[in-house]
N, C-alpha and C positions, 0 to 999 in steps of 0.2 A: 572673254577677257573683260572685266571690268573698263565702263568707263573713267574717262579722268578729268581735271578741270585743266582750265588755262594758267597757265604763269600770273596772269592779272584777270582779279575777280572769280565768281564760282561759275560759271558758265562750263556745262558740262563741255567735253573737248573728246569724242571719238575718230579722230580721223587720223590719219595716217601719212609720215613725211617719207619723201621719198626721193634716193638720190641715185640719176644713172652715170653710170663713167661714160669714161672716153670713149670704151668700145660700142657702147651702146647709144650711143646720139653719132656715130663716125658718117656716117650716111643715110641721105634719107630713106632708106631702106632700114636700117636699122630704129629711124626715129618713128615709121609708122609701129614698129613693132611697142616701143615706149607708146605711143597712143595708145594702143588698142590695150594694154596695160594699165595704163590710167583710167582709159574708160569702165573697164569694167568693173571697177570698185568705187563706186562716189567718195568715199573715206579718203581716197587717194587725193588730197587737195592742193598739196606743197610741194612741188618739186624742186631741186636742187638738181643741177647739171655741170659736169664737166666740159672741158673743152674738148671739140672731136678728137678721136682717139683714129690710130692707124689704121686701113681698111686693107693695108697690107706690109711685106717687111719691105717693099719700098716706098713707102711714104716717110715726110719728116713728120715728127709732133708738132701741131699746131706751135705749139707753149716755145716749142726749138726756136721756130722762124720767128718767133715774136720776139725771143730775145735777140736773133741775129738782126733784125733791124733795126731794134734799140738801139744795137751795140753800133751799128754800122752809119747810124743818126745823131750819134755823140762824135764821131768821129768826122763827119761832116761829109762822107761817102754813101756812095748810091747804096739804096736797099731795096730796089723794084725788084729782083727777082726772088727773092721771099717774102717781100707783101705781096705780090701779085702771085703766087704758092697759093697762101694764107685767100686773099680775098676771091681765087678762084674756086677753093674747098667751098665757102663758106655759099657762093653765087649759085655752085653748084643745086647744093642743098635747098637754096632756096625754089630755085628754080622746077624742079625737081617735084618739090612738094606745093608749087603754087601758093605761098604762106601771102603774095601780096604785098611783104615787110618793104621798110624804108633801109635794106641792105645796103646797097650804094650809098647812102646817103650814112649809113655808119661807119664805113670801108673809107670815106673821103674826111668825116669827122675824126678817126684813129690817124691817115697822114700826116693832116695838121697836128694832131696832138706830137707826132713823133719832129713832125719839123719843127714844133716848139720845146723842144728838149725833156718830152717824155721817162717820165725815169722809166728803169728796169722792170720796178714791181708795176707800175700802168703799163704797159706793154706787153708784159705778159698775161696780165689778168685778162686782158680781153678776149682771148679765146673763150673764157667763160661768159664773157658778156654777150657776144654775139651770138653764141650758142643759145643762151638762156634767151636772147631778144627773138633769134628765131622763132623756138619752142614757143614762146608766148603767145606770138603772131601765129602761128599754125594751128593753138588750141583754142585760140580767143580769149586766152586769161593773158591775168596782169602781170604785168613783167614789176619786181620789183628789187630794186640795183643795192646788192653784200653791201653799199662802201657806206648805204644811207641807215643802214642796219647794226652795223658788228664793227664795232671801235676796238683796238688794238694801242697797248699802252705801249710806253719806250721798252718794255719786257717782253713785247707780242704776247702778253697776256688780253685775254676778252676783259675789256667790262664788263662792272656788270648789268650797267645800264645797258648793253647793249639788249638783253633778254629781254628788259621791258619795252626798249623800241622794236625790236622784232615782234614780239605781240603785239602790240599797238596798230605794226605797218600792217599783219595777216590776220587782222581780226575781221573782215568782212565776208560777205558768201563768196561762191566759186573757187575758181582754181588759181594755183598763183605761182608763179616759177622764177625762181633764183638761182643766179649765179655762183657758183661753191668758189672755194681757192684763193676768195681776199676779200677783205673788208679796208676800212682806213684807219690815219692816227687821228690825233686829237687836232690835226689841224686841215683835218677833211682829205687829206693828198694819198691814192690810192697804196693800200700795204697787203702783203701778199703774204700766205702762208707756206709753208714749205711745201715741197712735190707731195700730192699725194690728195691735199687742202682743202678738198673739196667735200672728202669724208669729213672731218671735221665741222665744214659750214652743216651738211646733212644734221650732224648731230646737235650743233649751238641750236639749229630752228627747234628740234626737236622737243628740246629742254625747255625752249623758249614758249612754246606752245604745250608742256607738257604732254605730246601726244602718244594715241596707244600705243606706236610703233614707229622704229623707223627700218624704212626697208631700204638694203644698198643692194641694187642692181649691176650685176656685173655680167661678166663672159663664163661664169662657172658656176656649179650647183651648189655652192656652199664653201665650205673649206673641207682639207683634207686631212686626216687622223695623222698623215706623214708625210714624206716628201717624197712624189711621183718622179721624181728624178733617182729615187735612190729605191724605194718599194713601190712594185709592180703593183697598179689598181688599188691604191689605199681607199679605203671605205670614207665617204663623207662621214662630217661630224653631225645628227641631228641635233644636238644640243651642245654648249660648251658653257661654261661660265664665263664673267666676266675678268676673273685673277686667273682659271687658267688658259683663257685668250692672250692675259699678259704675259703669263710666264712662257707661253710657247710661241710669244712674239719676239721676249727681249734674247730667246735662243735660237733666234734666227729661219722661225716661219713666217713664210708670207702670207700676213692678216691684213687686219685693217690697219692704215696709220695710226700710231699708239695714242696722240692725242683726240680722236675720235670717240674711244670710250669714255674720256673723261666724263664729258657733257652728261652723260644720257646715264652714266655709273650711280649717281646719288639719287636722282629721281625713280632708277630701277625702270628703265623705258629700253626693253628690247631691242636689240639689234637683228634685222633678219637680212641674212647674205642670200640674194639669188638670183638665178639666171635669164637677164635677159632674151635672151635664144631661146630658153626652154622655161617657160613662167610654169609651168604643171609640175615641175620638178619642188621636191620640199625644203630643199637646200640649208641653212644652218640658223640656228637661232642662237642668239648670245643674250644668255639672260642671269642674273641675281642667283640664281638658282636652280638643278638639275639635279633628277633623280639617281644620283651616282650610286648605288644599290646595284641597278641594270646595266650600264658600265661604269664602273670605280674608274679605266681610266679614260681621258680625252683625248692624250695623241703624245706623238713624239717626234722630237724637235731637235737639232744639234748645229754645231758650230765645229770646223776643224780647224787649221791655221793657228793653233793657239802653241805656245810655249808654258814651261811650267816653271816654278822657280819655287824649291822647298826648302826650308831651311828649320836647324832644332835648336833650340836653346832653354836650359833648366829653369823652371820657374817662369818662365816666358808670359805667360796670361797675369804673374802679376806687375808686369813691369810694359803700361802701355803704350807707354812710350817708343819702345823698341820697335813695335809695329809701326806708326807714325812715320819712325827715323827711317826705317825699309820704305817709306810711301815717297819720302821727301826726296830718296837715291835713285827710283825709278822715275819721279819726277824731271829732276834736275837732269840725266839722260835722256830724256825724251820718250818714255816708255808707258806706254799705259797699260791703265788695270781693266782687266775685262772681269774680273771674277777672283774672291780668297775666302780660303775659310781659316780661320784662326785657331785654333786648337790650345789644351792645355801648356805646352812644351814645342809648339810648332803652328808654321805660317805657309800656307801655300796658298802662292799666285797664278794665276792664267793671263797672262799679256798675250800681244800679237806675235807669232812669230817670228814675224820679219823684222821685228825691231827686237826681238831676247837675239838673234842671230847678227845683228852689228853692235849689238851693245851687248851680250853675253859675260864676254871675256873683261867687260870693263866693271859690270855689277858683281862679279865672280870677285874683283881685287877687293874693290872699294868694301860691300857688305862684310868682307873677310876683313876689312883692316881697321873699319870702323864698329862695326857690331861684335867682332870673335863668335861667331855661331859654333855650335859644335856641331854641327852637320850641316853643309848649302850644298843642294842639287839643281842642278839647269839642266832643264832636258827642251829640245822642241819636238815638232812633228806630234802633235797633242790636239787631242777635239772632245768636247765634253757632248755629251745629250742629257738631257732631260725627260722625265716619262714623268706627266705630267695628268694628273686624276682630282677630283673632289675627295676620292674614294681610297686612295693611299692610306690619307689617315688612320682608316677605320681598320684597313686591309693590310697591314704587314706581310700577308703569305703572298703578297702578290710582287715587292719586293725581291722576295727568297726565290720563288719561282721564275725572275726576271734574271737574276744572277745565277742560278743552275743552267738556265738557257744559257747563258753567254759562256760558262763554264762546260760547258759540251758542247759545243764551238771553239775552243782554244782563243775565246777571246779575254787579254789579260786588262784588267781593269787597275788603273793605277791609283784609282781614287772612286771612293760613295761616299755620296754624302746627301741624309735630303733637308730638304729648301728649307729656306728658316719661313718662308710660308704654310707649310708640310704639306701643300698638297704637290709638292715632286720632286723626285730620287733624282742627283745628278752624279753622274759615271762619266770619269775621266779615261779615256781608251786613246793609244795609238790611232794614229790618223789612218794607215792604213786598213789598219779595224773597222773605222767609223762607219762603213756605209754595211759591212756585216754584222755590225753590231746594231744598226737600226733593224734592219731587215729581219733578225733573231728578235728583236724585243717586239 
């Protein structure tokens, strides 16, 4: 792979960013594993860390107990038994790994913070803080703190100053580890990104640094073509792109946090998913581009819980208003759009089902009294999937041969339709179908 240069100036830039979750910084058992990771690549220079993650199903989430002291420190009630949770994980670790660090001494700086009326988003960021200050102290690199880096406007949008001050702060030798999951506003006071956040900082450095790669370390070898809850042993993904990552994100596979790709999307800076536990495994790469030739498709994705609501009216497409006035009636109910496609003479919706099911009967009057459709259908109990390829485009027999399957199956399709992106067919089936109908395709 070619090298690349820096965000600021031409200095060539080969090294590699790198962010472990939860699972993999949980213990220090786990954190020598992340060393011996990082050691063995010099490229490896940036790390990004999340806050310890569970070491079992009876532990809280760091991120948990930090809010419940928060909450429990506005209210002017004791919170020792979840900071002392939290600052005993954290002693552990240190301990453990003999890091040296001035841990207590940052367990005693977070109290004060909270007795001084700590908001929510500094309170919970510090799981990532203490972590990353860990890691520092145990690698002998610079720790250096999201909030003095990655500015966040009244939009939670990034600066885009912040790209240049992230280069700026990682432009020297060795190694350097940062905090994922928040940065600050414009007036320095600590802001947090939503669950997940960490991914994201992974990526801001990324971009920021234009580097070859950013690797996100996790508990799994990649992503899955399916959903291992619903098909036996789905095959890892070697390759995926970066639109059909998103389209088999926004139907409901678990990927990366969807602003994650943003970052690293426009520079064309790879994404490589892989497993902590098992660093020899080849695990998923999310790139610009993939030889979909050898698989046309990437995976499949679905959503059930959905309601349908179809309705016909003549000449419909030229009058588009009439759409509109259908948006402004499930509005005003309280219903939302998950999904429609609009048609010459006709409009189908996918809302939640649990809201077509107390609002039904009242969209059923109103659209009839106010629109005269000449045909409104409400059906629930509706799940859509998506099969999801580079290769569809090219490939329409693989369409055909997607629906003969499910057609010798007696699975009845109420709706095709592909993506106004084209690279994926989405198939509206009974809920009950849904996981037969993945399992077929």
């Amino acid at each position: 792979m070619t090298a690349r240069t820096y965000f600021i100036g031409k200095r060539l830039m080969d090294d590699i960013v790198c962010k472990f979750g939860g699972s993999s910084v949980a213990e220090a058992r786990q954190i020598r594993k992340v060393e011996a990771i990082i050691r063995s690549d010099p490229h490896r220079r940036y790390i990004v860390v999340s806050a310890p993650g569970k070491r079992s199903s009876q532990d809280e989430k760091i991120t948990d107990l930090l809010y419940t002291c928060q909450s429990l420190a506005a209210e002017g009630k004791s919170y020792e038994q979840p900071f002392q949770a939290v600052g005993n994980r954290f002693l552990q670790i240190d301990r453990e790994l003999e890091t040296g660090s001035e841990i207590r001494g940052w367990l005693e700086e977070l109290r004060r913070q909270l007795d001084s009326g700590a908001s929510a988003d500094l309170a919970a960021s510090r799981g990532e803080y203490l972590c990353a200050r860990l890691l520092a102290a145990h690698l002998k690199a610079e720790f250096v703190d999201s909030a003095e880096i990655i500015q966040l406007d009244r939009n939670d949008a990034v600066a885009e100053s912040s790209y240049r001050r992230t280069a700026e702060k990682l432009a020297g030798p060795g190694l350097y580890v940062i905090p994922g999951f928040y940065g600050s506003d414009s007036h320095g006071q600590i802001k947090t990104f939503s669950r997940g956040g960490s991914d994201i900082t992974g990526a801001l450095v990324a971009k920021a640094l234009n580097a070859r790669e950013y690797e996100n370390w996790t508990d799994v070898s990649g992503l899955l073509r399916a959903d291992p809850g619903i098909v036996r042993d789905p095959q890892p993904m070697a390759q995926v792109t970066y639109r059909e990552i998103r389209e088999l994100s926004y139907m409901g596979a678990k990927v990366l946090h969807e602003e994650a790709i943003l970052p690293v999307y426009e520079p064309k800076i790879p994404i490589h998913i892989r497993n902590t536990n098992r660093p020899e495994d080849p695990g998923t790469v999310i790139s610009a581009e993939r030889n979909s030739q050898v698989r046309p498709i990437a995976g499949v994705a679905g959503r059930s819980g959905l309601g349908l609501l179809y309705l016909e009216k003549f000449l419909l497409r030229k009058h588009p208003q009439y759409r509109s006035k259908v948006l402004e009636i499930l509005a005003i109910h309280g219903v939302d759009l998950e999904w429609e496609r609009w048609g010459i003479d006709s409009l189908l919706l996918l809302v939640p089902e649990k809201q077509l099911a107390e609002k039904g009967e009242a969209l059923r009057g109103v659209i009839g009294e106010e629109l005269d459709p000449d045909h409104l259908e409400i059906l629930g109990n509706m799940a859509v999937i998506a099969v999801v390829g580079e290769g569809l485009s090219k490939r329409p027999d693989i369409t055909v041969t997607v629906l003969q399957r499910l057609d010798q199956r007696d699975i009845r399709l109420r709706l095709i339709e592909q993506g106004s992106s084209r690279i994926s067919a989405l198939l509206v089936v009974q809920a009950e179908q849904f996981n037969r109908a993945v399992q077929t395709i």
